[in-house]
C-alpha positions as CSV (number, residue, x, y, z in Angstrom):
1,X,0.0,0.0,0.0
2,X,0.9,3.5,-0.7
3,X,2.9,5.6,2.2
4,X,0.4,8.3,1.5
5,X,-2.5,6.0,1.7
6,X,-1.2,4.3,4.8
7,X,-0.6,8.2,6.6
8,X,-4.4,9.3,5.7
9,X,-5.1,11.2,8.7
10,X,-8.5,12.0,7.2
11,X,-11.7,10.7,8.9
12,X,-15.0,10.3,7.8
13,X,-18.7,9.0,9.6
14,X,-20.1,5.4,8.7
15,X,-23.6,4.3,9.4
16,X,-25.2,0.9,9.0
17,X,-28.1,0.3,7.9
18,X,-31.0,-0.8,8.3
19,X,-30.6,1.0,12.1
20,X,-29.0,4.1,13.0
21,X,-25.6,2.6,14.3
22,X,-22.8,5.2,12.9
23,X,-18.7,5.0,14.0
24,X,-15.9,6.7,13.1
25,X,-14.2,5.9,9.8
26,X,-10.4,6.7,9.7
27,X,-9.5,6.4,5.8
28,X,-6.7,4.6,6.7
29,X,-8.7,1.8,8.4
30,X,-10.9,-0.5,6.8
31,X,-14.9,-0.5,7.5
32,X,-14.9,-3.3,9.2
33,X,-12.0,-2.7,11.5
34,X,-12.9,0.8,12.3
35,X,-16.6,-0.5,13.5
36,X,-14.7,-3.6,15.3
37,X,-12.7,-0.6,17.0
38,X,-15.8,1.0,17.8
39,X,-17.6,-2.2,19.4
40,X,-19.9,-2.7,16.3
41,X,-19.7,-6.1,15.1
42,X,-20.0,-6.5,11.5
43,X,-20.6,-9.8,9.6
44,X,-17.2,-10.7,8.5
45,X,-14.9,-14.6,8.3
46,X,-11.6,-14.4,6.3
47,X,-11.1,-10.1,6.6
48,X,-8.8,-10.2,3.2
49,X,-11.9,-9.6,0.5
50,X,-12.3,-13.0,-0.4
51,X,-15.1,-15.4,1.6
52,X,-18.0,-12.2,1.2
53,X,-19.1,-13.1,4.4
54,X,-19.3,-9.1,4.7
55,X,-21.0,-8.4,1.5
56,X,-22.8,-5.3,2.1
57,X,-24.7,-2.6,-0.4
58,X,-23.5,0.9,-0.4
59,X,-26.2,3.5,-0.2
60,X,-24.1,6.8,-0.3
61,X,-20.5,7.7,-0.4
62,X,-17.6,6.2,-2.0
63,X,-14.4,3.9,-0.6
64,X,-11.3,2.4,-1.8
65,X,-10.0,-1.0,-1.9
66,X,-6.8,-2.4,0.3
67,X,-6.4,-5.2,-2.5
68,X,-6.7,-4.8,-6.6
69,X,-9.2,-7.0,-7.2
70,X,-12.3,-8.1,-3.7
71,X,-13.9,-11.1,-4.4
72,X,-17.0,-9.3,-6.2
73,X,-18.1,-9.5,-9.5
74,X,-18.1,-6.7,-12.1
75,X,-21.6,-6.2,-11.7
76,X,-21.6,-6.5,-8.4
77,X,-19.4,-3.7,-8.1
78,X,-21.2,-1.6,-10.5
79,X,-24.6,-2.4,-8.5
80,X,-23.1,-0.5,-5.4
81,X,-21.5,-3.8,-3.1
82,X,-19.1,-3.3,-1.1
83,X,-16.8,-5.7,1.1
84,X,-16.2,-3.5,4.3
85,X,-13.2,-6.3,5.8
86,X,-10.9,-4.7,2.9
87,X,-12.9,-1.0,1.7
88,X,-11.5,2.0,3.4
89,X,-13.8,5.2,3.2
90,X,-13.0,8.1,0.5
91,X,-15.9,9.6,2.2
92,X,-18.7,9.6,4.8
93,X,-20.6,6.5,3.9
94,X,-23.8,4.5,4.4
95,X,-24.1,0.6,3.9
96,X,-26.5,-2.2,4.5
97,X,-25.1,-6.0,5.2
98,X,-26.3,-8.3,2.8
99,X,-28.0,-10.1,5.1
100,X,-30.2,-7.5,6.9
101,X,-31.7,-6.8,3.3
């Protein structure tokens, strides 16, 4: 990873849907650990963007990704999914688990 991605001081506000629950996002932390960090516990298994155990849809914002290629398909990505074990936050986001849909 990038030095300058890895010194990101920047910080933005995640909430999960379908509640209210919202944490602190650090850019330079992934979704998942950043709500793990919080005590938010987030469906997640292998944490390296491959098992989708933490599949989740994203309703507003934007992220980046830790590896080149998270196990989603093309048109998964294009339809909004996200894997928060290996997304970091570009902005203030909003996402649903898969599973609470």
């Amino acid at each position: 990873m990038p030095a300058d991605i890895l010194d990101d001081n920047r910080e933005f506000k995640a909430q999960v849907l379908p509640g209210q629950v919202c944490f602190a996002a650090p850019a330079s932390l992934s979704l998942l650990e950043s709500a793990l960090l919080d005590g938010i516990s987030l469906p997640s298994s292998c944490r390296n963007g491959t098992c989708r155990a933490c599949m989740s849809k994203l309703h507003a914002g934007s992220v980046r990704y830790r590896i080149e290629w998270p196990g989603l398909s093309l048109d998964e990505k294009d339809d909004g999914y996200i894997l928060p074990c290996v997304a970091c936050p570009t902005s203030d986001v909003v996402f649903e688990p898969v599973g609470t849909t």
